[in-house]
C-alpha positions as CSV (number, residue, x, y, z in Angstrom):
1,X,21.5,17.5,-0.3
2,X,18.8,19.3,-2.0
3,X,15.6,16.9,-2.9
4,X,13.6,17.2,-5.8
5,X,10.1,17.9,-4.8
6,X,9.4,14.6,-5.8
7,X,7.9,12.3,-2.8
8,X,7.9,8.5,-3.3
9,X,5.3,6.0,-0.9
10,X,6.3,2.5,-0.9
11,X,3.6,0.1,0.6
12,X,4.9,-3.4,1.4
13,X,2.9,-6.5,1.2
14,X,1.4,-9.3,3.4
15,X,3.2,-10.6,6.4
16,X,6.0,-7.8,5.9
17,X,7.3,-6.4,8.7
18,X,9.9,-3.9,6.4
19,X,13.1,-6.6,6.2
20,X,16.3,-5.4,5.7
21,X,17.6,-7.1,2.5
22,X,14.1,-6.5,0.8
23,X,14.5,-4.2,-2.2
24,X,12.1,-1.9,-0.5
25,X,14.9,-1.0,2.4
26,X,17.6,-1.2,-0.1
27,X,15.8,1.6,-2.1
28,X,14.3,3.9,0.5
29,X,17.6,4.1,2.0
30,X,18.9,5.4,-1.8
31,X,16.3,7.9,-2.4
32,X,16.8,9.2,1.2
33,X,20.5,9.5,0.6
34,X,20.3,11.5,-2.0
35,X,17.7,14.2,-0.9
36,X,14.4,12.6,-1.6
37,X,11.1,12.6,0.5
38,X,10.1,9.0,0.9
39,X,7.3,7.7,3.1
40,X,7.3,3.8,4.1
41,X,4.5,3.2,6.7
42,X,4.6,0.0,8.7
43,X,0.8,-1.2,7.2
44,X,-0.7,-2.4,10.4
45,X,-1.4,-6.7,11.4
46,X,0.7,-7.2,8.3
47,X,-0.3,-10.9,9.7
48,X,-3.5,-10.5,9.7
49,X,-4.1,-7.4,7.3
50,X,-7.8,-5.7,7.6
51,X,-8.4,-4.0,4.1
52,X,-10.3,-0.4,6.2
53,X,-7.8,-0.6,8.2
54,X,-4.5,-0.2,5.7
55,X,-7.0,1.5,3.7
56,X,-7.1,4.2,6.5
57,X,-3.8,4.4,6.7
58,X,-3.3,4.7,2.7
59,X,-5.2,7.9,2.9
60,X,-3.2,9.1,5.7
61,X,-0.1,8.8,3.5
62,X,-1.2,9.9,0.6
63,X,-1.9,13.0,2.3
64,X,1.4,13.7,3.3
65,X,2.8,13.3,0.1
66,X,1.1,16.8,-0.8
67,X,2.1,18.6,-4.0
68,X,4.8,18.3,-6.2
69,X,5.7,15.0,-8.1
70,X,4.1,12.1,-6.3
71,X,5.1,8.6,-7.1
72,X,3.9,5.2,-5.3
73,X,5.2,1.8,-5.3
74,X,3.0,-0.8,-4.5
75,X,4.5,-4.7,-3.8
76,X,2.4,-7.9,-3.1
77,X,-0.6,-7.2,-1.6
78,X,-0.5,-3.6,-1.3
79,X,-1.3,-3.5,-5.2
80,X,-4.8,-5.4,-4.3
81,X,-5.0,-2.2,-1.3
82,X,-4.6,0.5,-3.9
83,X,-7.3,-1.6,-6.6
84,X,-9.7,-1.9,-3.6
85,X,-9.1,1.9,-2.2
86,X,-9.1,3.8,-5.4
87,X,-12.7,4.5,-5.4
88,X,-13.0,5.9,-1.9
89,X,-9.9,8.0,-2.1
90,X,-11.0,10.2,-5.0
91,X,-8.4,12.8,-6.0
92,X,-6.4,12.0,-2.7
93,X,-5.1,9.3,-5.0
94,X,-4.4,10.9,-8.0
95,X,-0.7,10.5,-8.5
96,X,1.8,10.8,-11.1
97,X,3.0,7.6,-11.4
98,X,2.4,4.0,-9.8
99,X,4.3,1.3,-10.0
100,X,2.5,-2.9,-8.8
101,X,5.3,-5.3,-8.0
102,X,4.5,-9.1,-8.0
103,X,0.7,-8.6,-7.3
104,X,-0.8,-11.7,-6.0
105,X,-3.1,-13.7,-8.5
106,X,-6.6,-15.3,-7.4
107,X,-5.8,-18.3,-6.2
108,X,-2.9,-16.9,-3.7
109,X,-6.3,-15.4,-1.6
110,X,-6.3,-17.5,1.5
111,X,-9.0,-17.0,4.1
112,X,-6.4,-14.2,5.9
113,X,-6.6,-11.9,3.2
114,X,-9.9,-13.1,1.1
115,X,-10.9,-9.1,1.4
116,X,-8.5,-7.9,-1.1
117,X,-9.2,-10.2,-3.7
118,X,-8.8,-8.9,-6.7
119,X,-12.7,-9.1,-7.5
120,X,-14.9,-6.1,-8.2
121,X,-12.2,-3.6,-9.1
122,X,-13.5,-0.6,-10.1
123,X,-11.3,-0.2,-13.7
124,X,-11.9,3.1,-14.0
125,X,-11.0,4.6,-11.0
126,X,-8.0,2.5,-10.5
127,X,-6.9,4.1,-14.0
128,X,-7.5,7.7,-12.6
129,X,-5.1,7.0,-10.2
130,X,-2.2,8.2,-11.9
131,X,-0.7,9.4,-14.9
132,X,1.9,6.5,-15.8
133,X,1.0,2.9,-14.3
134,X,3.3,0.1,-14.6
135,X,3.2,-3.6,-13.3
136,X,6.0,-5.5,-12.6
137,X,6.2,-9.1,-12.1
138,X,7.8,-12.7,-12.5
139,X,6.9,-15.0,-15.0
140,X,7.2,-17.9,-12.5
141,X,5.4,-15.7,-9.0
142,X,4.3,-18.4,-6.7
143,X,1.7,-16.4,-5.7
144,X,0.7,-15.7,-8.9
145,X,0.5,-19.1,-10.8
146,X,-2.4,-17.6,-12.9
147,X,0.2,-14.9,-14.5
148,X,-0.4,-11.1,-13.0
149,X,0.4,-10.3,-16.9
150,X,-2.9,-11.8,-17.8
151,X,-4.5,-11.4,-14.4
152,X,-4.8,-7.9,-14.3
153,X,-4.3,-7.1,-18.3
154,X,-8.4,-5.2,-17.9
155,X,-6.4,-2.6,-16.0
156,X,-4.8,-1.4,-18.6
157,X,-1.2,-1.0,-16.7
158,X,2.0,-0.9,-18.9
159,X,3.2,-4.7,-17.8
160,X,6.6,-5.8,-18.0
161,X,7.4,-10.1,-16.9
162,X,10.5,-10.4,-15.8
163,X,11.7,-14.3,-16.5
164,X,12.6,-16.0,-12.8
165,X,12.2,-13.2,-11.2
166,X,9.4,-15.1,-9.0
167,X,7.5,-13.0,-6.0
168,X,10.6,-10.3,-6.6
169,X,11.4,-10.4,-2.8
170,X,14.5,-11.2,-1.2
171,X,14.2,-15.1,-2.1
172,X,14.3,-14.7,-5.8
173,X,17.3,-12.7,-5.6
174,X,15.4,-9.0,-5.2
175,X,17.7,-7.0,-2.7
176,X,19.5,-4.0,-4.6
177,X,17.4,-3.4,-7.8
178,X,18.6,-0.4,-9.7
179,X,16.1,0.1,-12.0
180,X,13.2,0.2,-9.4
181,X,15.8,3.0,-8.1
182,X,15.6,4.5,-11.6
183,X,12.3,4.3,-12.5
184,X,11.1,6.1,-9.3
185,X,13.8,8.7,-10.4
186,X,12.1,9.4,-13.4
187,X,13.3,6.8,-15.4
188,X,9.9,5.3,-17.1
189,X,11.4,2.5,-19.8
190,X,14.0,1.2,-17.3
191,X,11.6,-2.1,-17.5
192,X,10.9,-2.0,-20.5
């Protein structure tokens, strides 16, 4: 099968280690089948996460993703990497679209991952990031009591809250998820 010349990176969260069952594996292995370029790095210490380290490692993939339509999805605390790494990646980051899923709120910052807090983001260079932003999140996330709606409003993302939908893993039910499938197919009011 032919791909589109689209190429899709999806960045997984804290303590991930790419599960099967997660919505992540259940859509890379649907955009692979039919044609697409995905990239789905293996973020290193996903225990013990060091933000210049994934940091490195985002600019390493966004690399590959060259020209053509470039789209990233972002879960859990790999929404916090892209706020932190915007800045320093300059138009390596510029993508089409981005999509946050279930970013963590303040108060989910334990001493493990106290360097992406989302403190100090740069607003406008997380808003030169891409063309289309979208967040995505539960309207009962345990780790994001505060509301990521409300948390990260000043970002000026499109936001949709999905009711129950918690951390929008594989405990709240998140394994196949079409519309994630859609929307990264082009499919931009699929949360709405």
């Amino acid at each position: 099968m032919i791909g589109s010349g689209r190429r899709v990176l999806v960045l997984h969260g804290w303590q991930n280690r790419r599960p099967e069952g997660h919505w992540q594996s259940w859509l890379i292995e649907r955009l692979r089948s039919r044609g697409e370029q995905v990239l789905y790095p293996q973020l290193p210490r996903p225990d013990e996460p060091q933000l210049d380290e994934w940091r490195e490692l985002l600019a390493a993939e966004l690399a590959q993703l060259g020209h053509g339509e470039r789209v990233v999805i972002c879960h859990s605390l790999s929404c916090l990497l892209w706020a932190h790494a915007a800045p320093h990646l300059g138009r390596l980051a510029r993508v089409d679209r981005l999509l946050w899923v279930a970013p963590p709120g303040p108060s989910a910052f334990v001493e493990a991952v106290a360097t992406f807090a989302p403190r100090d983001l740069d607003v406008e260079a997380i808003a030169a990031t891409a063309s289309t932003r979208r967040l995505v999140c539960g309207d009962d996330d345990p780790y994001c009591p505060e509301g990521a709606e409300r948390v990260y409003r000043p970002l000026g993302f499109s936001v949709t809250v999905l009711a129950g939908a918690g951390h929008l893993d594989p405990d709240a039910g998140f394994g196949p998820w079409p519309a994630v499938e859609r929307w990264a197919l082009g499919s931009l009011d699929v949360f709405a």
